[in-house]
C-alpha positions, 0 to 999 in steps of 0.5 A: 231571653224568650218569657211570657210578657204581659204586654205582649198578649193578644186576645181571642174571643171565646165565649159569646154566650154570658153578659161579660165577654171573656177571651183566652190569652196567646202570647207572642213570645215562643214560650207558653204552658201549654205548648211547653209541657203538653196541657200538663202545667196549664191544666194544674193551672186552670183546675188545681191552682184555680187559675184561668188563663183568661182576660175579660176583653175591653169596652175600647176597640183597642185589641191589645188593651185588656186587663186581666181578670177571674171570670165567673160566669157560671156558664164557663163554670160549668164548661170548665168542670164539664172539660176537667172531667173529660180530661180526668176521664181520657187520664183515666182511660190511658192508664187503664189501657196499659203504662206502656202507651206512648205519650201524646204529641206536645203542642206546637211552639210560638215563632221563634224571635230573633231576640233572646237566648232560644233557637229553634231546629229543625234538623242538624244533619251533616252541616257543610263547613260553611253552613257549620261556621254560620251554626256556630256564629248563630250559636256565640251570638245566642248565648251573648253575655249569658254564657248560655242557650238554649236549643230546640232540636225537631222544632220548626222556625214557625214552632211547629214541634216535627219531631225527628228519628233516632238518627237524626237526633244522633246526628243533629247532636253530633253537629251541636257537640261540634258547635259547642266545642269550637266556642269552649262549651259543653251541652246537656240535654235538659228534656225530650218530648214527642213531636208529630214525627218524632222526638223533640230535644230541649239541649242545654249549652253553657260555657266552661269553667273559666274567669268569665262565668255567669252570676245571678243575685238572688235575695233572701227574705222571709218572716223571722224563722222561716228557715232562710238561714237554714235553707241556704246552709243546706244549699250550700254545704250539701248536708240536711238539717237535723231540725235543730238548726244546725245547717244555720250555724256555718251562715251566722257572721255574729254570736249573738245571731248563733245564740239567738238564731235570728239573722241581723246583718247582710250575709252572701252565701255562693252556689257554684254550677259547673257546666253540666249544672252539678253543684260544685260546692260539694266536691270539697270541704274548703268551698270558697277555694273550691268554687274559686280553683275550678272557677263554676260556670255559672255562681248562684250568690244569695243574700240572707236578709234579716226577717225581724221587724226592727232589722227592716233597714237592714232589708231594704238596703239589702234589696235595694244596694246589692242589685239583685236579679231576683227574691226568694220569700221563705214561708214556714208553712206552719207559720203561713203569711204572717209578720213581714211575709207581706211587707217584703213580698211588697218591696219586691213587687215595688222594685220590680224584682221578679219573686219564687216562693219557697214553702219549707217544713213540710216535714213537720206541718199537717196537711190542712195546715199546709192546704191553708197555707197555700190558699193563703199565699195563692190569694195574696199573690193573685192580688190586684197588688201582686197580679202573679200567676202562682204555679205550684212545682211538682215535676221536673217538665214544670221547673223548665217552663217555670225557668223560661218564663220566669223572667217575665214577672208574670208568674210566681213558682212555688215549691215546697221543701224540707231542709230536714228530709230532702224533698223536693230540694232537687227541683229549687236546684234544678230551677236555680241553674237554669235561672237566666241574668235578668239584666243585660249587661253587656250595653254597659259593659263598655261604658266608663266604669261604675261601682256602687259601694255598699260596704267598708271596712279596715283590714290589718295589713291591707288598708281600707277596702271597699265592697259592691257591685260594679254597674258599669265597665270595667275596673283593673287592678292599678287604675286611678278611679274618682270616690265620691261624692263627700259630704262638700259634694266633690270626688277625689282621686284614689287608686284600686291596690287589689280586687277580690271577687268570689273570695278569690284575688283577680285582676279584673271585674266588669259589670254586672258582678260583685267585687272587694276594692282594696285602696291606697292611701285613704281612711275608713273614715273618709268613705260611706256607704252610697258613694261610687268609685268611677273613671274619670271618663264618666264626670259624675256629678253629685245630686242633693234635689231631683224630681220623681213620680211617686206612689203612696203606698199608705200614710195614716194623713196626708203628706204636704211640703216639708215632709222628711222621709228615709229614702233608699235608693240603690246603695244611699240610705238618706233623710229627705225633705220633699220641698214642691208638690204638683198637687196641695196635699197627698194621701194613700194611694195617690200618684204625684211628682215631687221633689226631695231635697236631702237634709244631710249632704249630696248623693249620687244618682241616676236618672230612671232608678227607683226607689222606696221612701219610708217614715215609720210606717208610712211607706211610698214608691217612686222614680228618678225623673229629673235630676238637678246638680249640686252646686255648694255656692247656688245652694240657697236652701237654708236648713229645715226649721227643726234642724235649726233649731235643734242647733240652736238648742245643741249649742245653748246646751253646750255654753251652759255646760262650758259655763259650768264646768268653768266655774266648778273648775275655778271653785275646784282649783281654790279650794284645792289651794286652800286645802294645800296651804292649810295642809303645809301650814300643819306640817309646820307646826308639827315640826316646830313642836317636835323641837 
C-alpha cells in the first residue's frame, strides 16, 4: 500500500532569511495532500488544523536526518498569513465570477512504486490480447491478499496528472471492467478530478462476494459514555439513536451492562462491505446470516472495549489479544479528553496501532464547547508523545486521501458524528470501506499454523470450543493440532471437531481472520487464555524467561531486580518478576534491557512482539529481544521470597485448622455420646416406671 512514511522524507530548504532554518516536507511515496486533493486538504492543514507541513532541518550534514517540529519565526508567520489571504482572495474572485467555472488542475502525483496496491495509467485504449493478459496479471498481483486496488486512469508512471477525453475514459473503463471481470471482480469509481488535459479517474477494484474476503480488526476504546456502544449499534444495525440509548441495547452481552449502560466485557460486533462498498447489514433483519449468505467482500469487525477505570485489564487484553489493525478513540464532545481518553490514546501509540478519532454528540453540544474540545484533542495529538498530524474530515475528497495514508501512522483523521441525527456518519463509512489490512499476511500464510486463544467456553451438545485469531497458516476441520503450553511447560495433542468463523460454519481459516475452535476430547478446565493451538510442523517451545528492550513510561520510584509487574502480551496476561537489569536502578522515561521471569507457569512467545507492563499505576512498554526456552529439570530459579512465604503462612494456617477441627470433631462426637447414653438411660427408666 502506498502512505506517507515518516522515514521516507527528504528535505528542501525554503526559507534562509530567519536564524533557524526550516524546510518543507516531500515525500517519496505516490500519495500526499497536496497532490491528492488539490491545496484543499494541505491548506485546511497549514491554516485551519494549524499545522504546518514543515520540519526544521539538522546540524548534521545527513539530509534524511530531520525531526519534525512547529516553526515560529515570525517572518514565516507573517508569509503564512500573507499566502492564506491570497488563497482567501483567489477563492473569493472564483465565486464571484460565477459557480460554473471550471475547476483548477490537480497537482502532479509522486512516482509510482513498484510496491503497494496502487497503479498508475495513463491510458487503456484498445489493449491487444496479449497486452490485456499482461493488464490483468499486473492487476491480480496489485490487489494480492487484500482483494483490492486501487487505479489512477490519466496519470503518467512518473505522476504527472494528464488527464484524458471523454472517449478515452470510456474506453480505458472499458478495458478495466475486462480486467476485473476475468479475475471475478467488480469496480467503482471512488473520484474524478481535473488533470492538465482532461479528466482523471481514481477507480476502486474489489473482489466479490466469496469465502475469501478481506477483514480488518478495529478496536473500540473511549472514556466511559463516549457512546462507542452506541455508535456501533448505529453501524451496524442502520438505525439512529433516539438520544436514550437505545442503539446500545442490541451490543450488550450482560444485564448488568443493560441496566447500567456501561460496557464490562469483550464484545465483536460485524459490518459487512459488499463489492460496490454498500454495507450489507442493512438488507436483512438476521444480520449475521445475512452477511454469512452473501459472504461481504470485505468485514469490518469492531471490538467494543470497556471505557471505565476498574475494566482497564479487560482493555488491554482486548488490544493487545484480538490482533487489531487499528483503534477507533471515541470522545464525547461535550465530555472533551477526560477520564482514560489519554490512557488508551497511549496504549495505541505504545503498540504501534495506527488511531481515528471520532468525536460524537454533536448534536447536543455548544459550539465553543466543541472549539475547545477540538484544540484539546489537536494539542494531545501534536504532542512529542503522539507526533500525529491531526486532519479534520469534512468532505468526501479528504476520507480518500485520509484512507490512503492512513497506514502510515503519520496522521490522525477526526471526524465528527452524532448518532442521533446522522451527520457525517456517511464519511466514518465512507473512510471504513476503504480502510486497507494493515498487516501482510500472505508471507505466513504458508508457514506451519498458529492460533493464539483469547477465549474459552463450554457449549452443551459441542464440547469445549476455543476462539481467536489464527497468526499463521492454516487450520482445516479434522487435523490434529498441539495445545499448549500447560502449567509443566508441554503440549498435547488434540483435534479441531468444528470451525465457525463470522458466526458461520466453514471448513477452513487462514491467517489474518478470527475463527471459533471446537475440540474433541478435552475439558474446559484444561485449556487457558494465552495457550495457542499449532501444527506439529511448527515444534513450539514454551517460554518462562526472555529478554527485552523496555521504556519506563512512569513510576513514582525507581524499579531495581525482583520487581513484579502485569505483563500483557499478545493474548498471555501474566505476573512477572524482572531478575537482571544492564543498568542498577530504573526510573521514568528510561531505556534499558531486562529480563522477566514469570511467577506462575511458562507461556508462549515471539521473538520481536511487543508489549505493555503494569503494576498499579506504574506503566512501561517494551520487546522481545531474546527468547530462552523453558527447561522443568534446568529450571533452578526457587520461587520468589513473598511466594514462599506466603506458602508458608497458607500451610501453617492450614494445620491449625485441621488441628482444630480435629479436636472439636472428638469434643463434638463424646459429647454426642454422652448425650445418646443419657437419652436411653431416661427411656429406660420410663418404662421401668410405667410397669
Amino acid at each position: 500500500m502506498d502512505f506517507v512514511e515518516p522515514s521516507a522524507m527528504t528535505v528542501t530548504t525554503t526559507d534562509s532569511s530567519s536564524s533557524s532554518t526550516s524546510s518543507s516536507v516531500t515525500t517519496t511515496n505516490p500519495v500526499d495532500f497536496k497532490s491528492s486533493v488539490g491545496n484543499g486538504l494541505e491548506h485546511r492543514l497549514n491554516v485551519e488544523d494549524n499545522i504546518t507541513l514543515k520540519c526544521s532541518t539538522s546540524s548534521s550534514t545527513n539530509p534524511t536526518t530531520t525531526t519534525t517540529t512547529t516553526t515560529t519565526n515570525n517572518s514565516e508567520t507573517d508569509s503564512n498569513t500573507h499566502e492564506d489571504q491570497t488563497n482567501d482572495n483567489n477563492n473569493n474572485n472564483t465565486t464571484e465570477e460565477g459557480d460554473s467555472a471550471p475547476p483548477p488542475p490537480m497537482n502532479n502525483l509522486q512516482p509510482e512504486v513498484e510496491y503497494g496496491n496502487v497503479e498508475y495509467k495513463l491510458k487503456l485504449v484498445n489493449p491487444t490480447e496479449e497486452r490485456l493478459e499482461h493488464l490483468v496479471s499486473q492487476l491480480k498481483w496489485r490487489m494480492g491478499e487484500m482483494g483490492e486496488a486501487i487505479y489512477d486512469i490519466g496519470v503518467e508512471d512518473d505522476g504527472t496528472a494528464t488527464g484524458l477525453s471523454d472517449e478515452d475514459i470510456t474506453a480505458s473503463m472499458e478495458t478495466l471492467k475486462k480486467m476485473a471481470s476475468r479475475l471475478n471482480s467488480d469496480l467503482t469509481v471512488i473520484r474524478e478530478r481535473t488533470g492538465s488535459k482532461g479528466k482523471v479517474l481514481e477507480v476502486l477494484i474489489r473482489k466479490y462476494a466469496s469465502d475469501d474476503f478481506t477483514e480488518v480488526r478495529v478496536t473500540v476504546v473511549g472514556n466511559v459514555d463516549a457512546g462507542k456502544s452506541t455508535l456501533l449499534g448505529v453501524l451496524t444495525r442502520g438505525q439512529l439513536d433516539n438520544g436514550r440509548g437505545l442503539a446500545r441495547m442490541n451490543v450488550f452481552r450482560h444485564k448488568h451492562e443493560l441496566e447500567s449502560g456501561r460496557t464490562s466485557s469483550i464484545s465483536q460486533e460485524v459490518v459487512g462491505f459488499d463489492s460496490k462498498g454498500k454495507i450489507v447489514n442493512y438488507t436483512h433483519n438476521n444480520i449475521h446470516n445475512e452477511i454469512g449468505e452473501r459472504m461481504s467482500s470485505k468485514i469490518i469487525t469492531f471490538i467494543d472495549l470497556a471505557g471505565h477505570e476498574k475494566y482497564l485489564k479487560t482493555t488491554l487484553f482486548g488490544m493487545t489479544g484480538h490482533q487489531p489493525d487499528y483503534t477507533m478513540l471515541m470522545i464525547g464532545a461535550n465530555m472533551g479528553c477526560v477520564g482514560m481518553t489519554k490512557e488508551h490514546l497511549g496504549i495505541a501509540l505504545a503498540l504501534r496501532v495506527p488511531v481515528y478519532i471520532v468525536i460524537t454528540k454533536i448534536d447536543k453540544c455548544p459550539e465553543n464547547v466543541l472549539n475547545d474540545t477540538m484544540n484539546d484533542i489537536k494539542k494531545i495529538l501534536k504532542s512529542p508523545g503522539s507526533r500525529k498530524l491531526p486532519v479534520v474530515i469534512r468532505n468526501h475528497d479528504d476520507v480518500v486521501v485520509a484512507a490512503r495514508n492512513f497506514v502510515s501512522e503519520r496522521i490522525a483523521p477526526i471526524f465528527c458524528v452524532s448518532n442521533v441525527t446522522g451527520e457525517n456518519l456517511d464519511l466514518l463509512k465512507t473512510f471504513l470501506n476503504l480502510l486497507p489490512t494493515k498487516k501482510e499476511w500472505d508471507a505466513v500464510i504458508d508457514k506451519p499454523s498458529q492460533l493464539d486463544i483469547d477465549s474459552i467456553w463450554h457449549v452443551s451438545g459441542v464440547g469445549t470450543v476455543v476462539s481467536g485469531t489464527v497468526m499463521k497458516g492454516l487450520i482445516t476441520a479434522g487435523e490434529n493440532l498441539l495445545l499448549g503450553p500447560d502449567d509443566h511447560g508441554t503440549f498435547q495433542t488434540v483435534q479441531v471437531k468444528t470451525i465457525h468463523s463470522k458466526r458461520l460454519p466453514v471448513k477452513q481459516v487462514r491467517a489474518g481472520q478470527t475463527a471459533s475452535i471446537a475440540l474433541k476430547k478435552i475439558k474446559r478446565s484444561a485449556i487457558r487464555k494465552g495457550m495457542i493451538l499449532a501444527h506439529p510442523a511448527a515444534k513450539p517451545i514454551a517460554v518462562r524467561e526472555f529478554e527485552a528492550e523496555v521504556v519506563i513510561l512512569y513510576h513514582s520510584t525507581t524499579i531495581s531486580v525482583n520487581y513484579e509487574a502485569v505483563v500483557h502480551c499478545g493474548a498471555s496476561q501474566q505476573c512477572a518478576r524482572i531478575i537482571w537489569i544492564d543498568k542498577g536502578i530504573i526510573r521514568t522515561g528510561d531505556k534499558a534491557k531486562v529480563r522477566f521471569r514469570y511467577i506462575a507457569r511458562p507461556e508462549f512467545l515471539t521473538d520481536g512482539t511487543r508489549f505493555i507492563f503494569r503494576e498499579g499505576r506504574a506503566k512501561g512498554i517494551g520487546k522481545i529481544t531474546s527468547l530462552i526456552p523453558y527447561v522443568p529439570e534446568k529450571d533452578s530459579h526457587q520461587p520468589h521470597p513473598k511466594s514462599v512465604s506466603r506458602g508458608s503462612h497458607a500451610k501453617e494456617t492450614a494445620n491449625k485448622d485441621a488441628t482444630a477441627t480435629h479436636q472439636s470433631g472428638s469434643s463434638t462426637t463424646t459429647t454426642t455420646s454422652t448425650t445418646s447414653n443419657g437419652s436411653s438411660a431416661s427411656k429406660k427408666n420410663h418404662r421401668r416406671h410405667k410397669q
